[in-house]
C-alpha positions in Angstrom: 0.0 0.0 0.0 1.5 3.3 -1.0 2.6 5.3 2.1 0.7 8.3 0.9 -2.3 6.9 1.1 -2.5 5.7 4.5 -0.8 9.1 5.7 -4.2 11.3 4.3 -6.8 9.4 6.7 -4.6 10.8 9.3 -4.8 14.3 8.5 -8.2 16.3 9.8 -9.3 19.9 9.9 -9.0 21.4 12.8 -9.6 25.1 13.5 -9.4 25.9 9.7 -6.2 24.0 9.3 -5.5 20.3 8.0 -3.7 18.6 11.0 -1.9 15.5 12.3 -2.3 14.5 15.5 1.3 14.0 17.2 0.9 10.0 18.2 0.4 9.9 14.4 2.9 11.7 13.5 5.4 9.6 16.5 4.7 6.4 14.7 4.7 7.7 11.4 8.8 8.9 12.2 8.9 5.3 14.4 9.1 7.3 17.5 7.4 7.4 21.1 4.8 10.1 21.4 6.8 11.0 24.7 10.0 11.7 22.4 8.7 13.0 19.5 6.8 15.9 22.2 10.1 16.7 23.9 11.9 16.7 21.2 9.8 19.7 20.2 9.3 21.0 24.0 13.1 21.2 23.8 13.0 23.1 20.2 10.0 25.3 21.3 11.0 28.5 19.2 11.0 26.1 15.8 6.9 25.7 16.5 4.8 28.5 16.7 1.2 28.7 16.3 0.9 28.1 13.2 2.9 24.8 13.0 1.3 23.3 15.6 -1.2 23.4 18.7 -2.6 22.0 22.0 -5.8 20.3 21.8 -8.8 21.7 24.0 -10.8 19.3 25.6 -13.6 19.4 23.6 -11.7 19.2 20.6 -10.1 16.0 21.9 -13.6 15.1 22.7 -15.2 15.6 19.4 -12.3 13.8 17.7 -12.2 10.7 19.2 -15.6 10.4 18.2 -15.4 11.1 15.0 -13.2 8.0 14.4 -14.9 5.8 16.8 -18.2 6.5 14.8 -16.4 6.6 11.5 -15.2 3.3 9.2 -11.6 4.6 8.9 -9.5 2.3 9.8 -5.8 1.7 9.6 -4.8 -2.0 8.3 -1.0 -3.0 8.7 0.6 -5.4 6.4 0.4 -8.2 9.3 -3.9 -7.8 8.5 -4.0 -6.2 11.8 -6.7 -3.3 12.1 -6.6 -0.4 14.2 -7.9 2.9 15.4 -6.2 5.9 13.4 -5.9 7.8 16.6 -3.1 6.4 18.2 -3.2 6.8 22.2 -0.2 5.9 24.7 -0.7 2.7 26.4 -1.4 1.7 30.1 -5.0 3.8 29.7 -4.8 6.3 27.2 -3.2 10.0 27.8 -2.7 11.8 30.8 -2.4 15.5 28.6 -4.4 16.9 25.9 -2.2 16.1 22.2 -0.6 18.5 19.9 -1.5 18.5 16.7 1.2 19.4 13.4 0.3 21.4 10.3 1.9 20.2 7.0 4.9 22.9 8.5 4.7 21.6 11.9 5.5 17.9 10.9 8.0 19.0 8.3 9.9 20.9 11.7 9.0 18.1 13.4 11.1 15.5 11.1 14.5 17.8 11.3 14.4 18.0 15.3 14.2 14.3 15.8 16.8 13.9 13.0 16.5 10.6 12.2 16.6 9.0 8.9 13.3 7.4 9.5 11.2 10.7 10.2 13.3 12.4 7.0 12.4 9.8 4.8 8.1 9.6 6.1 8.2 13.3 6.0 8.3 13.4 2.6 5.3 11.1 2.2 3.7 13.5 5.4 4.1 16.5 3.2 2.9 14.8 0.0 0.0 13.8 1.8 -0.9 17.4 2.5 -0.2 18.6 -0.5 -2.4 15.9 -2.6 -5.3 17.1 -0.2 -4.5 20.7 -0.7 -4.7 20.0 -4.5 -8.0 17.6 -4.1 -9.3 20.9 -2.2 -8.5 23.3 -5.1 -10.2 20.8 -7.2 -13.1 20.8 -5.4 -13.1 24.4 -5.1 -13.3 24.8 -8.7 -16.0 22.6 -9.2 -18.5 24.3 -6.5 -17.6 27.2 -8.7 -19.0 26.0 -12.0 -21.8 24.6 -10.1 -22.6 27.7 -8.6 -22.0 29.6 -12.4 -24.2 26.7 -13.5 -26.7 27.1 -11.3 -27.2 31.2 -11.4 -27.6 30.3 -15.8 -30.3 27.8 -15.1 -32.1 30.2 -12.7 -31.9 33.2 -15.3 -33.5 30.7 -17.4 -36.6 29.6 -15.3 -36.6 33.1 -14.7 -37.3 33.6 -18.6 -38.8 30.8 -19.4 -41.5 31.9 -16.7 -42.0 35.2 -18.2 -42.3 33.4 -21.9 -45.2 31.2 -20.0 -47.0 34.3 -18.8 -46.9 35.8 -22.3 -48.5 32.6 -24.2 -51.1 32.1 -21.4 -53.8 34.8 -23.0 -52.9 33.1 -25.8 -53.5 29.8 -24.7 -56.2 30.7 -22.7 -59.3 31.5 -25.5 -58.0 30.5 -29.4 -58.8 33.3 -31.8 -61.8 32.9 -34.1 -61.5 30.7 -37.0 -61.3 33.1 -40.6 -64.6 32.8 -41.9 -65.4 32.3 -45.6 -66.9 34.7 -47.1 -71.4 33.9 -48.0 -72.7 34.7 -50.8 -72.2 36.8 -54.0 -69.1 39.3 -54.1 -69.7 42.2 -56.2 -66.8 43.4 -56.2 -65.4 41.1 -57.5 -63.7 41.4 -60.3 -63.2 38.1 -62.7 -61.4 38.8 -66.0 
């Protein structure tokens, strides 16, 4: 299975940005959550904002349950299936997770400087970017629907009026031409 491809279920929208939570992102580079975090806690001024982000409790909340309700799964090559969101053992987590944007895991790979999280950051980022591009694309299509949509309603619109217009027509049929009774005088037969 291409690497890309199980990488994209991983990533989720979070607060207007597409995200990877940082278990993920640990056993994507084939490291412990616990490292991969303090290797960045130690590398705090590499991370702002914008590369990545606590979790609030409710967010942490809500997505759990979206892939406890959801199908997404992650298969291994063994068969074995298992949740995407990948929790510490002996219970679960004792603090809310960080999350990575595409520039966040990218930062992420040089601080743990391994050749593992160099060589799955490359498929990391081309999993962003094939959902950035799958996002344009979609953008561009809601566009021509809504182009499409505004040209079929100035249509109804006069096709409606057209209607109105050919109702008096439709409604009473005009009298038949009558033929003429009788003898024409006027008429003139040469």
């Amino acid at each position: 299975m291409d690497k890309g491809k199980r990488i994209e279920p991983l990533i989720v929208n979070l607060r207007g940005q597409r995200v990877i939570s940082d278990a993920n992102l640990a056993e994507l580079y084939d490291v412990q959550t616990k490292v991969l975090n303090q290797a960045v806690k130690r590398n705090a001024d590499r991370f702002p904002a914008d590369f990545m982000f606590q979790l609030t409790s409710a967010e942490w909340t809500n997505l759990k349950s979206q892939f406890v309700t959801s199908s997404l799964e992650v298969v291994d090559e063994q068969g074995t299936s298992r949740s995407q969101i990948v929790t510490a053992s002996h219970g679960g987590r004792r603090k809310l997770p960080y999350v990575f944007t595409e520039h966040g895991a990218i930062m992420a790979a040089t601080v743990l400087n391994s050749p593992e999280a160099t060589t799955m950051s490359v498929f990391v980022v081309r999993a962003f970017v094939q959902m950035r591009e799958r996002l344009a694309a979609n953008a561009e299509i809601l566009k021509r629907l809504a182009e499409i949509d505004k040209t079929l309603l100035e249509h109804d619109q006069t096709l409606g009026l057209l209607w109105e217009q050919l109702q008096p027509l439709l409604a009473s049929p005009p009298d038949p031409p009558r033929k003429p009774t009788g003898f024409d005088c006027h008429r003139n037969d040469e």
